[in-house]
C-alpha angles and dihedrals in degrees: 000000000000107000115205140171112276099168138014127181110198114193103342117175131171132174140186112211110312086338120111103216092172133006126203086316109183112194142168124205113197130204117245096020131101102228112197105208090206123184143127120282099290106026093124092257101138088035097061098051081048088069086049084055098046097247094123135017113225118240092236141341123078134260121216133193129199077352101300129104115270136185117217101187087146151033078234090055089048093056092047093052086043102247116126132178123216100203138209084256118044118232098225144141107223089205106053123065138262090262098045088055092049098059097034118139102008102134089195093053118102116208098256099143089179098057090036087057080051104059091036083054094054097038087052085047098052101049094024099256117156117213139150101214087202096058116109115237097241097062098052124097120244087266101051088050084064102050090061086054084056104052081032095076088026078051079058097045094257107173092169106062118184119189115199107205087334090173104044093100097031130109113236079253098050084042088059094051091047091051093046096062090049088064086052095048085048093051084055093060095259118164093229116189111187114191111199140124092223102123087194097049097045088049086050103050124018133069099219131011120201125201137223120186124186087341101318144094117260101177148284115247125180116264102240097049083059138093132192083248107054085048095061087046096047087044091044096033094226133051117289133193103250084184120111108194124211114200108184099228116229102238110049112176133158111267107172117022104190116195142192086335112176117170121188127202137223082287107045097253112139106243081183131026121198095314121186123186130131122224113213134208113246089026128099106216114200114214115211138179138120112286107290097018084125113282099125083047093061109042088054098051094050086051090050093245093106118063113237131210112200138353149057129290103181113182106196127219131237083252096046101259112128143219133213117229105181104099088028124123110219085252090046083051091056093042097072100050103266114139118211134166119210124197101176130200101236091061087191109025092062110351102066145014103251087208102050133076132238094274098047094052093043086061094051081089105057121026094093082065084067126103089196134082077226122086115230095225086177092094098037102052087048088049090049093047091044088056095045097052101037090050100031095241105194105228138120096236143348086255090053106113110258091213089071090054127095117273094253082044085059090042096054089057106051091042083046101046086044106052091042096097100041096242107209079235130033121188103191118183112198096339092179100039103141096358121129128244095265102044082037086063090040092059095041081057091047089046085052091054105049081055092051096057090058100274118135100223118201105211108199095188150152124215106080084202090064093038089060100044101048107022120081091205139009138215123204128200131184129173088005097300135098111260093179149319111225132177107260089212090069106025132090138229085236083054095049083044102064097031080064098069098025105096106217101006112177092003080269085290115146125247 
């Protein structure tokens, strides 16, 4: 197949304020390739395929297609030039169908749903989809969701397709299928960026991976001449340790023992439904499960923010009394001298102040701990300054509001400012969410040591690659139930895989 340039981008730079999003980047975008745009949070990755869609227009440098200049002012210009972008957060309307989102907002087209099922048909036949154009959005699974995203911008005569994170919220099984139909679009001479930080997934799947670091472009090598290793250099720009160790820790006893636990929300849907684990001191527990199966559920019941409806939540002591948590506020919680970390997933929302700076927020923990109407700023400020320079937060300064920085700058705070004080339990949602390769391995180590010094950590997470490696158990959940808790010593990917869309699995019995 002959293999030819579809797009290149020649000194493209874009800034926002005084920061530099993209820097001279020179880039080629071949037909019938998969080309993996690979870099650390913040290299301009997702900047720089805005300006393909047409989000953004880039400050200077030229764009060319087919070898000729093009301008991209619009998502509208981008589809006409047949380029389309399957973002993180799907653009679509949960109570239409497949077929009516598919051919929202195309002035030409005429409301014909038959000949629109048509056209989907032959689209799914041809690359191996599988969609129903009658299904209502709502009913369909995250993957399926994504699926429409994808014949969405083929339905539009897209022949440059570019895929921002396509496999976070994939099973290692969804992930194959995807990848799959890559391979078919390719074979029909596409022009695939993928965008992702999976060092696995971009070895198994693309042709050539190119490399931003800190806004500029670092280089494109061939697939097959690269390692997982050499990636993470070139991205870094020095060696780093790709290795997570696991110590077994001396003393392991049960620290949460969780029963019987069933939380309903606002509309009477059970988020969880009679779940029993228990969580042990000197043990890191993963926590699996497609995006929504319950995880978010759970970590806020057991911190006293989500309202439970039955069940048992028992913390026990360091001499073996015990405390119920289920009726009990988080200050309540606290009250009664149990020590508990809490890395949620909304950073914002509920992790941090936005408008305040480092040292504010890291006293958010501990001014309830003064006798005076003053606040002590002293440990704080150490702490803040501790955090910014262990993790490298960018920032100008520890007062500078938290809400301005980059989402894995947000991140580092909040995981910073929560394993501090060593709590005897840390719930962490999504601790590495954003963050880059480097900071990602700094805060596995942190999460090791926290076990290591007798804490039972709770790891939400979702790369089944990472779950395996740090974690000594794991706990799946899926449709809100526990369908099963394996040793991640012994288990698979392909096992986790399936347990995270079997309701039910192994009866949540352990294996």
């Amino acid at each position: 197949m002959q293999t030819n340039c579809a797009i290149e981008l020649k000194n493209i730079r874009k800034t926002f304020g005084s920061i530099v999003a993209n820097d001279e980047i020179n880039l080629q975008i071949n037909k019938g390739e998969i080309l993996c745009l690979l870099g650390e949070n913040g290299s301009g990755k997702t900047t720089l395929m805005n300006m393909l869609s047409g989000i953004y227009q880039p400050d200077s440098g030229e764009i060319f297609k087919d070898g000729n200049p093009v301008s991209i002012r619009s998502p509208r210009d981008a589809y006409a030039l047949g380029i389309g972008m399957i973002h993180q957060h799907y653009h679509l309307v949960d109570v239409f169908t497949a077929a009516q989102n598919i051919i929202l907002g195309m002035e030409d087209q005429k409301l014909d749903l038959g000949a629109v099922n048509d056209k989907v048909k032959e689209i799914c036949d041809k690359y191996g989809f599988h969609v129903d154009p009658k299904k209502k959005i709502y009913d369909m699974s995250v993957s399926q969701k994504q699926t429409i995203e994808i014949v969405k911008v083929l339905y539009r005569g897209a022949e440059i397709l570019i895929l921002d994170e396509p496999t976070a919220v994939l099973t290692p099984q969804e992930t194959d299928k995807l990848f799959a139909v890559l391979r078919n679009m390719k074979k029909d001479n596409k022009a695939i960026v993928l965008i992702t930080h999976k060092l696995a997934e971009v070895l198994a799947v693309s042709d050539k991976v190119a490399i931003l670091r800190k806004g500029k472009y670092i280089g494109t090598v061939n697939t097959k001449d690269a390692t997982a290793q050499s990636l993470t250099d070139m991205m870094v720009g020095r060696a780093v340790k790709l290795n997570i160790d696991r110590p077994v820790y001396d003393n392991i006893h049960d620290k949460l023992v969780i029963k019987n636990l069933t939380v309903v929300d606002n509309e009477g849907i059970n988020r969880l439904d009679n779940v029993t684990f228990t969580a042990k001191a000197g043990e890191i527990l993963g926590v699996a499960g497609i995006a929504g199966s319950g995880q978010r559920e759970l970590l806020e019941s057991i911190t006293g923010l989500y309202p439970i409806k039955d069940g048992s939540i028992m913390f026990v002591n360091e001499d073996g009394s015990t405390n119920e948590l289920v009726g009990k506020t988080p200050m309540q919680i606290r009250q009664a001298g149990v020590g508990m970390g809490f890395v949620p997933e909304d950073r914002l929302g509920m992790g941090l102040v936005g408008s305040m700076g480092m040292t504010s927020n890291m006293m958010l923990r501990s001014w309830r701990n003064g006798k005076s109407i003053f606040f002590n700023k002293k440990s704080p400020e150490s702490l803040a300054n501790k955090v910014w320079q262990d993790l490298e937060v960018v920032t100008p300064s520890t007062e500078f509001p938290v809400r301005r920085m980059s989402g894995g700058n947000i991140q580092k705070v909040l995981v910073g400012r929560e394993i501090a004080s060593s709590p005897p339990v840390l719930l962490t949602a999504y601790a590495v969410r954003g963050l880059d390769i480097n900071t990602s391995y700094a805060i596995y180590n942190l999460l090791t040591e926290q076990k290591m010094r007798g804490s039972a950590v709770m790891y939400v997470g979702e790369e089944l690659d990472v779950l395996l490696e740090l974690c000594d158990r794991i706990l799946v959940l899926c449709g809100g139930k526990v369908s099963g808790i394996v040793d991640a010593r012994k288990t698979t990917k392909e096992e986790i895989g399936l347990l995270m869309t079997t309701v039910g699995g192994h009866e949540g019995g352990e294996k």
